[in-house]
C-alpha positions in Angstrom: 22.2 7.8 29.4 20.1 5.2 30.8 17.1 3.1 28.8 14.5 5.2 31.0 16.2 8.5 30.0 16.1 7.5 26.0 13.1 6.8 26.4 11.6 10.3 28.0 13.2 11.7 25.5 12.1 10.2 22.2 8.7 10.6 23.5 9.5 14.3 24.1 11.0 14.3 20.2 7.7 12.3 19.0 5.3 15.0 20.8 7.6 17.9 19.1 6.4 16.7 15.8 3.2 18.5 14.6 1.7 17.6 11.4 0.2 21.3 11.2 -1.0 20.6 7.6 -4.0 22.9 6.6 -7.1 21.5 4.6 -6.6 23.6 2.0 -3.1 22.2 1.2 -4.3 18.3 1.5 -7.0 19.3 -1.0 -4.7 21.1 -3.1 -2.2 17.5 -3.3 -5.4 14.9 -3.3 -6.8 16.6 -6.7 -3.3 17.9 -8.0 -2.6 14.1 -9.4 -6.0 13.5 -10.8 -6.1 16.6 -13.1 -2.9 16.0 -14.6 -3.6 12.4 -14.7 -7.1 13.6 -16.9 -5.3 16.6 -18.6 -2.4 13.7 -20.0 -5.1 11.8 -21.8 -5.9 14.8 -23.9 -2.4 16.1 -24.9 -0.1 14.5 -27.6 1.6 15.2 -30.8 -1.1 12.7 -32.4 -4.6 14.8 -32.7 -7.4 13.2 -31.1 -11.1 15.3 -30.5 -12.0 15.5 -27.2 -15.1 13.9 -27.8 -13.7 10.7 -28.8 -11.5 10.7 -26.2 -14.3 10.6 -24.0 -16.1 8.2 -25.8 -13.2 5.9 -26.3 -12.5 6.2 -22.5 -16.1 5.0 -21.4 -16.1 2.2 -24.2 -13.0 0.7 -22.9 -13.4 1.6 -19.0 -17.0 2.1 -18.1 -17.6 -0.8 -20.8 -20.3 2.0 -22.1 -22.2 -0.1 -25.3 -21.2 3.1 -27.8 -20.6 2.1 -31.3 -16.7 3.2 -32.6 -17.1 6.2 -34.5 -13.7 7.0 -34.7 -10.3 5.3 -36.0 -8.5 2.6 -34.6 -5.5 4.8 -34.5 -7.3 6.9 -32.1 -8.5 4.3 -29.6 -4.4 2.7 -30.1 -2.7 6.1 -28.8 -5.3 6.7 -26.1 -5.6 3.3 -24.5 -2.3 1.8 -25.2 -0.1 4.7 -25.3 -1.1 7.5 -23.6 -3.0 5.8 -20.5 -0.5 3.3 -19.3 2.3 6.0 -20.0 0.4 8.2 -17.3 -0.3 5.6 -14.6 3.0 4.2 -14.7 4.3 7.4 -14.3 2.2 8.3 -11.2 3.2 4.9 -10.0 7.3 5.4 -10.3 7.1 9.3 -9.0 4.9 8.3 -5.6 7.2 5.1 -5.5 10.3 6.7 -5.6 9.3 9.8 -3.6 7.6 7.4 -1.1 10.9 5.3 -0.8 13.0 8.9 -0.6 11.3 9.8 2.2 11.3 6.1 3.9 15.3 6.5 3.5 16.2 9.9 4.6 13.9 8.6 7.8 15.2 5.6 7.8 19.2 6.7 7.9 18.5 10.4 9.3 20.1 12.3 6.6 18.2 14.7 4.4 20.5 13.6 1.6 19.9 9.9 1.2 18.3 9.0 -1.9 16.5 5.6 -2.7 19.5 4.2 -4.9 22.3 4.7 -2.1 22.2 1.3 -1.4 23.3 0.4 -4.9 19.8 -0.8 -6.6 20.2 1.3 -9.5 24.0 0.5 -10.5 23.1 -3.5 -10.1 20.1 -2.4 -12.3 22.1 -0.9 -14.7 24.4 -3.2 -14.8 21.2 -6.2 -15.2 20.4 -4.3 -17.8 23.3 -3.4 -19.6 24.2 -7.4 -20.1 20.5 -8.1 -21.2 21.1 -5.0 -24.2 24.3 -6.7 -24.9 23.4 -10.4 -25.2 20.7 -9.2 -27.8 17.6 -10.2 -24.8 14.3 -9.2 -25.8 12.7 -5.8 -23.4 11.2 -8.8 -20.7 14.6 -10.5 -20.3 16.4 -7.0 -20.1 13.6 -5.9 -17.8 14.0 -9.1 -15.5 17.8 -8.8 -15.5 17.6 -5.1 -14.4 15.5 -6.1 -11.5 17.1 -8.8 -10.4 20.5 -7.4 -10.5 19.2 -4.4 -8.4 17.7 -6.5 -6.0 20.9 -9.0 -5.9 22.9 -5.2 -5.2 21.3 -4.5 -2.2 21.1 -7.8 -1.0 24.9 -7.7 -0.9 24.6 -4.4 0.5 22.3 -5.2 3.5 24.7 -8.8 4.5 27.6 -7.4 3.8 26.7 -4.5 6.6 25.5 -7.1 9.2 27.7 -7.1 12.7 26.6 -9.9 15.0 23.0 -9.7 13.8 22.2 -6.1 13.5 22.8 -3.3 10.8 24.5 0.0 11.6 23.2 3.0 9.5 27.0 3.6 8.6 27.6 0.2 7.8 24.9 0.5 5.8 25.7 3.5 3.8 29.7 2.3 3.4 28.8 -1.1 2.0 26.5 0.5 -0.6 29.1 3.0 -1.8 31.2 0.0 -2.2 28.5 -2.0 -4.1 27.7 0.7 -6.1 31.0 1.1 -7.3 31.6 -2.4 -8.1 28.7 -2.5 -10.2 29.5 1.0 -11.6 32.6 0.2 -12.9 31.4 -3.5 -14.4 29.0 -1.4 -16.5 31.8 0.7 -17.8 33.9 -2.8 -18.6 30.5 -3.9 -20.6 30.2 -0.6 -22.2 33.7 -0.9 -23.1 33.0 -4.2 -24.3 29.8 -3.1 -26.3 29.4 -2.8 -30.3 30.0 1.3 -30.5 27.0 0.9 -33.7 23.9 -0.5 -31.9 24.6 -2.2 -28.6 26.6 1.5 -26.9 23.7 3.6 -28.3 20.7 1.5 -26.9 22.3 1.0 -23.0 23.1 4.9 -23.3 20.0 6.0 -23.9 18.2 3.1 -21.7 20.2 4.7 -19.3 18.8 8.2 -19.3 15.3 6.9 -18.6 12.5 7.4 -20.6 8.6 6.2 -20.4 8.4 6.2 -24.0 8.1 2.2 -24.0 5.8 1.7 -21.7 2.9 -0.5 -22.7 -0.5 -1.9 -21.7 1.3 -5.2 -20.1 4.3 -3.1 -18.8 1.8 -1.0 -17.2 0.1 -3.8 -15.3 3.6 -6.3 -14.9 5.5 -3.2 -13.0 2.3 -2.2 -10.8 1.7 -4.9 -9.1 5.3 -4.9 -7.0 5.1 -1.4 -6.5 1.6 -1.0 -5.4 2.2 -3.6 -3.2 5.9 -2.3 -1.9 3.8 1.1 -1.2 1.4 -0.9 0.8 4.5 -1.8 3.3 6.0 1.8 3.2 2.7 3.5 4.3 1.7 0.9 7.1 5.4 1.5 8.7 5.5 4.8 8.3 4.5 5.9 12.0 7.2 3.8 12.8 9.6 5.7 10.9 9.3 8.7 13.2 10.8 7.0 16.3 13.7 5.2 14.0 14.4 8.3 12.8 15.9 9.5 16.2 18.4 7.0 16.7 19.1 3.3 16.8 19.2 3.3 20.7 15.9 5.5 21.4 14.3 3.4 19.1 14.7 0.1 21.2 14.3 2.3 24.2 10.7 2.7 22.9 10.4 -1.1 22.0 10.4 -0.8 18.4 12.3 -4.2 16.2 14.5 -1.8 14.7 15.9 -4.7 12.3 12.2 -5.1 11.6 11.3 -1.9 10.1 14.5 -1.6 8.5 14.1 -4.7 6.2 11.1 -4.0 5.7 11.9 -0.3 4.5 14.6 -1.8 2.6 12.9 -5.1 1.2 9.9 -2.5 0.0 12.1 0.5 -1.5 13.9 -2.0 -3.3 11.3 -3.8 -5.2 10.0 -0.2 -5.8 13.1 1.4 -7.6 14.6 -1.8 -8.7 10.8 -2.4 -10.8 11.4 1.8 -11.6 14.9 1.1 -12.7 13.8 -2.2 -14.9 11.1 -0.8 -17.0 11.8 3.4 -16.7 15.9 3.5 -16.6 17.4 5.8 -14.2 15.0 8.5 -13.2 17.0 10.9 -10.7 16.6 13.5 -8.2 12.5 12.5 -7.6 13.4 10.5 -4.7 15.5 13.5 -3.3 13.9 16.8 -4.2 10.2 15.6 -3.4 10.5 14.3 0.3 12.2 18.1 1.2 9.1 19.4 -0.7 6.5 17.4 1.0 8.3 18.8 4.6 8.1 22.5 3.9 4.2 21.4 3.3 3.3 19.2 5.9 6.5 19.0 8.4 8.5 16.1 9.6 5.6 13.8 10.8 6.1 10.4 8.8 2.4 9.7 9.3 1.5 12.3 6.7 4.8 12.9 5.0 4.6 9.8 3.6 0.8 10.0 2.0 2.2 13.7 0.8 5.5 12.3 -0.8 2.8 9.6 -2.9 0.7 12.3 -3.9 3.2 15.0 -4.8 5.7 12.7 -6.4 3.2 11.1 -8.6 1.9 14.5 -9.5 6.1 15.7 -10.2 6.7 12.8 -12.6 3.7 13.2 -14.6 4.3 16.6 -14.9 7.8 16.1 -15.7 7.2 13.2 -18.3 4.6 15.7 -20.3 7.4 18.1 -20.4 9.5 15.4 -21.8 6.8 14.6 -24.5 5.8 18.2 -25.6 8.2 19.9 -25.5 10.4 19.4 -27.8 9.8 17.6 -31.2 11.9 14.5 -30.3 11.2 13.3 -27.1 13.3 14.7 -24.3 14.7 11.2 -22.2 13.2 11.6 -18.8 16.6 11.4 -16.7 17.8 14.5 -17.8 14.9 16.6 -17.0 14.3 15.3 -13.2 17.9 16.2 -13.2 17.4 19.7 -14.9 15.0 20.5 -12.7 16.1 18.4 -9.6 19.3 19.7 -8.6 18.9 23.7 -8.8 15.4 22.8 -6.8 17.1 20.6 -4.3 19.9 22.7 -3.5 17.2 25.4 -2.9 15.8 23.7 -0.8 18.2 22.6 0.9 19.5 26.3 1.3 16.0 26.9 3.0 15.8 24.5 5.2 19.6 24.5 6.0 19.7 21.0 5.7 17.1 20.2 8.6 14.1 18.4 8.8 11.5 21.5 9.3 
């Protein structure tokens, strides 16, 4: 097939793809993640009145000049607890879900997930030495990330051949990576005190929000924010990629070009997710198949839905994790409770497709 033919027909594929989203359903996903986002601030184990929620919320955000009425404890779960729990919770679902999506374009496979490129066993693994070495929670943090990001660094050179990056490539040197670091986690776990050192890089492992705090919060949102910045202004670009290596140049896009910057930007995302959260499964998966079966394949709004409905999923996810139970559920197992039996669902509906 000849440049001129790949060409007619990726612009055939591209005019195929019909957002057919009604108004109704963007409504329904723009205010979805604000009233959970509200509705979190108001529910907790620790009994605060509405009222002073409200009160304490335009003291500390609208700067409001009303006089404390109520106790310091109160004003400590809201704002310190409670608040940057929520946001950073929004932030990791729509950056994960946002990343999903990015991949599964990005490699045309509806199975991809944003850690197949080995971010979140070089994470793990970051992490893991930081718990071991006795590192406060910044040097375990900054470990985590930079061993996720040092994982798919050796993933992306590692697949080069003579200056470009096959998709298979790709995938086979991440399985590889993946399982290097994989099993240098089980040699530190072997290696760990089975009192207090096992214990704490089990559980950091499950993922949990629980720790999250004010400077977390606003250390952790920068990268992502920023990361989700590059996904969304690439995204129409992700619909031509997604068709192929060859009709992709046909069309004149820099493949290499969009793919490091997909990669550079989902890997800042879940490496930063992995750091502070632990692993958090499945979101990256489940919600990109979701957002499909709402909006269709278009990457143009499939990317905007997968930030809204993933940030929605997590929060949702993380009150379950907090309420329901009177220790606190860690938030790995319940994306993967409620992850798998949804995702092979879906993935019976859509019979592994795209529509």
């Amino acid at each position: 097939m000849t440049d001129a033919d790949r060409r007619e027909k990726a612009k055939t594929e591209i005019e195929k793809i019909e957002p057919g989203t009604s108004g109704i359903k963007w409504l329904f996903m723009l205010l979805l993640p604000p009233v959970l986002f509200v509705a979190t601030l108001f529910l907790g184990r620790y009994h605060v009145p509405h009222d002073q929620i409200l009160d304490i919320l335009k003291k500390n955000l609208l700067h409001l000049p009303i006089d404390p009425w109520w106790a310091d404890s109160a004003e400590a779960v809201i704002m310190k607890v409670r608040l940057p729990r929520a946001i950073m919770a929004m932030l990791v679902g729509a950056g994960l879900s946002m990343s999903g999506a990015s991949f599964q374009g990005m490699f045309h496979n509806p199975l991809v997930s944003p850690f197949i490129l080995g971010v979140s066993a070089g994470a793990s693994f970051g992490a893991a030495v930081g718990l071991v070495l006795g590192f406060p929670a910044i040097g375990v943090q900054a470990l985590a990330f930079i061993f996720g990001i040092m994982a798919v660094a050796i993933t992306y050179f590692m697949s080069r051949i003579y200056k470009i990056t096959p998709i298979l490539m790709l995938v086979l040197s991440g399985m590889v990576v993946s399982a290097f670091f994989q099993a240098m986690l089980s040699l530190i776990k072997f290696m760990a005190d089975g009192d207090n050192k096992l214990p704490a890089i089990t559980f950091w492992l499950m993922g949990s929000l629980g720790s999250i705090g004010p400077d977390d919060m606003a250390i952790a949102g920068i990268p992502i924010i920023i990361s989700m910045i590059g996904l969304h202004l690439v995204r129409w670009k992700l619909n031509v990629l997604s068709m192929g290596d060859r009709e992709a140049r046909a069309l004149g896009v820099n493949n290499e070009l969009i793919k490091m910057i997909i990669i550079i930007c989902s890997t800042v995302i879940t490496s930063t997710a992995v750091a502070f959260c632990g692993i958090i499964g499945w979101v990256g998966q489940v919600i990109p198949h979701f957002c499909r079966m709402l909006v269709g394949p278009d990457h143009k709004s499939l990317i905007p839905a997968a930030m809204l409905v993933g940030a929605a999923y997590l929060l949702l996810i993380d009150n379950f994790c907090r309420l329901f139970t009177s220790v606190e559920i860690p938030l790995g197992i319940l994306t993967a409770v409620v992850g798998a039996p949804v995702f092979a669902y879906l993935l019976r509906k859509t019979k592994g497709g795209w529509n």
